[in-house]
N, C-alpha and C positions, 0 to 999 in steps of 0.2 A: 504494500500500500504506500501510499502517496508520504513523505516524512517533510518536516518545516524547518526553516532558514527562519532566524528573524534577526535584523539589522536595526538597532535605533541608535541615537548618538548618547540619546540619556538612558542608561543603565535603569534607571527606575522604571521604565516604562515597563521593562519586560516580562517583569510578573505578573502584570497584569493579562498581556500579551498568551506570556506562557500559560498563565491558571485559565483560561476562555478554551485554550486549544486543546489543552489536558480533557476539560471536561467536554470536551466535544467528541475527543477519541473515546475516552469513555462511556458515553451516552451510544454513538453509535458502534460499538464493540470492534474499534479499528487497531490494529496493531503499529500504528505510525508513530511516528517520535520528534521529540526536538533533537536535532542534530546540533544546533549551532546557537547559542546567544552573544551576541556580540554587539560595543558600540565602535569597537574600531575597522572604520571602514575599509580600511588596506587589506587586515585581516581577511573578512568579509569577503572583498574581491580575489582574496586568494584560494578562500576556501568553495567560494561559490565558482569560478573556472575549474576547479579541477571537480567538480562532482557530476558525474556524466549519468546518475540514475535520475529520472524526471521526477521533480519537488515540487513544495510549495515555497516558495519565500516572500514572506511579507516583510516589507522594507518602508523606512522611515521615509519620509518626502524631504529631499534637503540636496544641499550642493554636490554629495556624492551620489546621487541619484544614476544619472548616466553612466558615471563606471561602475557602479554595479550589477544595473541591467543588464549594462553590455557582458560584465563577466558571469553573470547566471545564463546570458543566454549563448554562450562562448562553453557553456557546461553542459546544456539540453537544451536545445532551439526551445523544445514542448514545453518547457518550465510554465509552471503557472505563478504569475505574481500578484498580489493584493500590497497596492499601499495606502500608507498610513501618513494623514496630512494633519495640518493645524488647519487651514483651512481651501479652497479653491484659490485662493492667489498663490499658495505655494504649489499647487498642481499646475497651473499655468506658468510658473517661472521657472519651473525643475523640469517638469515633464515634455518630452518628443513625442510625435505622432507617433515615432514605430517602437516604441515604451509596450504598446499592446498590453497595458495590465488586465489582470484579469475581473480585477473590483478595486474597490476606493474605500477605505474609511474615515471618517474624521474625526478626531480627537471634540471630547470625551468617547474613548472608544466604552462598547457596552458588550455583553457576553452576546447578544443578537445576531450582531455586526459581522461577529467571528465566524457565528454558529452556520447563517445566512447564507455567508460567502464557500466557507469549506465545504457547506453539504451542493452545495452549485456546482463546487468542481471537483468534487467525488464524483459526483452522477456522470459529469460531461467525464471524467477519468475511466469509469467504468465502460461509459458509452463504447470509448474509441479503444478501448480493451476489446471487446466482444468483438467490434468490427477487423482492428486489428490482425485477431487469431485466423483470418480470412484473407487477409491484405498481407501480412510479415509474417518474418519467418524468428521465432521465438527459442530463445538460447538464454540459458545463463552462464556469467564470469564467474567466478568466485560467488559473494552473494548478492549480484546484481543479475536483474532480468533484462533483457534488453528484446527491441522490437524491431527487423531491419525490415524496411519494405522487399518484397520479392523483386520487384523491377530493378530496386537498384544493386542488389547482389553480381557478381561477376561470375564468380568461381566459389566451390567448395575444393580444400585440399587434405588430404589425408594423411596422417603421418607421426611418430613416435606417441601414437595412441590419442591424439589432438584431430580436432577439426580447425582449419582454418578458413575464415568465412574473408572474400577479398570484395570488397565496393570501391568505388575511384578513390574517396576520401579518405579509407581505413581499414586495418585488417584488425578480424577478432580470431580469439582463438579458445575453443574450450573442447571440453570431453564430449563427446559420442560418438557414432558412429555411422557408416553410409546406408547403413541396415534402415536407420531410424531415422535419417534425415529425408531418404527417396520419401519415404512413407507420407512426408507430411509440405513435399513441394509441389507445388503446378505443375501444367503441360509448359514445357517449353525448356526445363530442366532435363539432361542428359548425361548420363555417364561414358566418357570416352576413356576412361584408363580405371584401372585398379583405384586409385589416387586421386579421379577428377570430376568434378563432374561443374558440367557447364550451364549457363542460361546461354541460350541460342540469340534470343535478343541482340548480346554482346558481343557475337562473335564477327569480326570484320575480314580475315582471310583464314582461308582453308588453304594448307602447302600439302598437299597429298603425296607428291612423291618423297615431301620429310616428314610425314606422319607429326606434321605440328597444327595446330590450329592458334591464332593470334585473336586475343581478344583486346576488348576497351582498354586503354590505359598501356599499352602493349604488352600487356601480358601472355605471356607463352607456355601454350599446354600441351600435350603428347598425347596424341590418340595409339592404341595398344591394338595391336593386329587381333586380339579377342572382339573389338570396337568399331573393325576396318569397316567391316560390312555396314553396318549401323551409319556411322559414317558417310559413304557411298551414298546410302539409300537416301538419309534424310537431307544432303545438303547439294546432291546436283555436282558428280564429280566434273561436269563439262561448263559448270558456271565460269563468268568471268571474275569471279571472285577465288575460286581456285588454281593451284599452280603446281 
């Protein structure tokens, strides 16, 4: 489930903060946590860039506003943000259009406010879970869950008992197996080796007399004479895209 960030410059605020959140995970029997209290903002930006499982951070309204954003969403695009103002002149003198908060609160905060806001983006959380399990292809790190869309996956690679998962932007890498990954991909996913297996989407030349196939980002993969046929059949060995 969804865990919280919370940024303010005055340390007192955050028990308050914190005691609204508490009893909201409570009430609705969620296992989420505070991760972070913090009024130093550098902190903060450092902690909220390197957290790449999708949060909640509710953040104070104030001059560091923008580099925080920027660094929570430098950690998960998806992040959900709620901030927290004294009143709309400081939402207007802090806040950018592609801020994209997710809600607003404004000092005197009440346990309402909190309560209002988190069950809104539980639900919309949930929502894009459910649809997700349909769209991405679902892995866990260590003990983070992550969601990768299918379209932009490139490659799966098999090897000293790891799967490695390759998109343009980043490779992951965790335990299972090709037994259980076939099982749970789209049409358009293929295995050409022991070791490979590819989205066809991605694939931009086929070199058939070197048994190589070039995908996105020019990655290079080895089709296995167990494969050749397969191969042949699904990509048109007389295309102009073969060699």
């Amino acid at each position: 489930m969804l865990d919280v960030y919370i940024y303010d410059a005055d340390i007192s605020r955050h028990t308050t903060v914190q005691s609204y959140c508490f009893r909201f995970f409570m009430r609705k029997n969620l296992t989420s946590e505070i991760k972070l209290i913090t009024a130093d903002a550098m902190e903060a930006g450092r902690v909220f860039s390197e957290e790449e499982k999708q949060s909640v951070f509710i953040i104070s309204c104030d001059e560091y506003s923008d580099y925080l954003i920027k660094s929570m969403r430098k950690g998960n695009a998806e992040n959900y943000l709620i901030i927290v103002a004294n009143d709309f002149d400081d939402i207007l003198k802090y806040l950018k259009p592609g801020h994209k908060p997710s809600g607003f609160i404004l000092r005197p905060m009440k346990p309402y406010d909190i309560e209002k806001l988190m069950g809104d983006i539980i639900s919309d959380y949930k929502s894009k879970k459910e649809k997700q399990e349909f769209d991405c292809f679902v892995f866990k790190m260590k003990s983070t869950e992550y969601s990768i869309p299918f379209d932009s996956i490139i490659s799966f690679e098999s090897g000293n008992k790891k799967i490695k998962l390759k998109t343009a932007e980043k490779e992951y890498s965790f335990y299972s197996t090709f037994d259980d990954i076939q099982n749970t991909l789209p049409d358009g996913f293929i295995r050409v080796h022991k070791s490979y297996i590819i989205n066809m989407a991605h694939i931009k030349e086929i070199h058939y007399a070197d048994s190589e196939i070039i995908l996105s980002g020019g990655t290079s993969v080895y089709f296995s004479r167990t494969y050749r046929s397969v191969v042949r059949e699904l990509f048109n060995i007389n295309a102009e895209t073969v060699s």
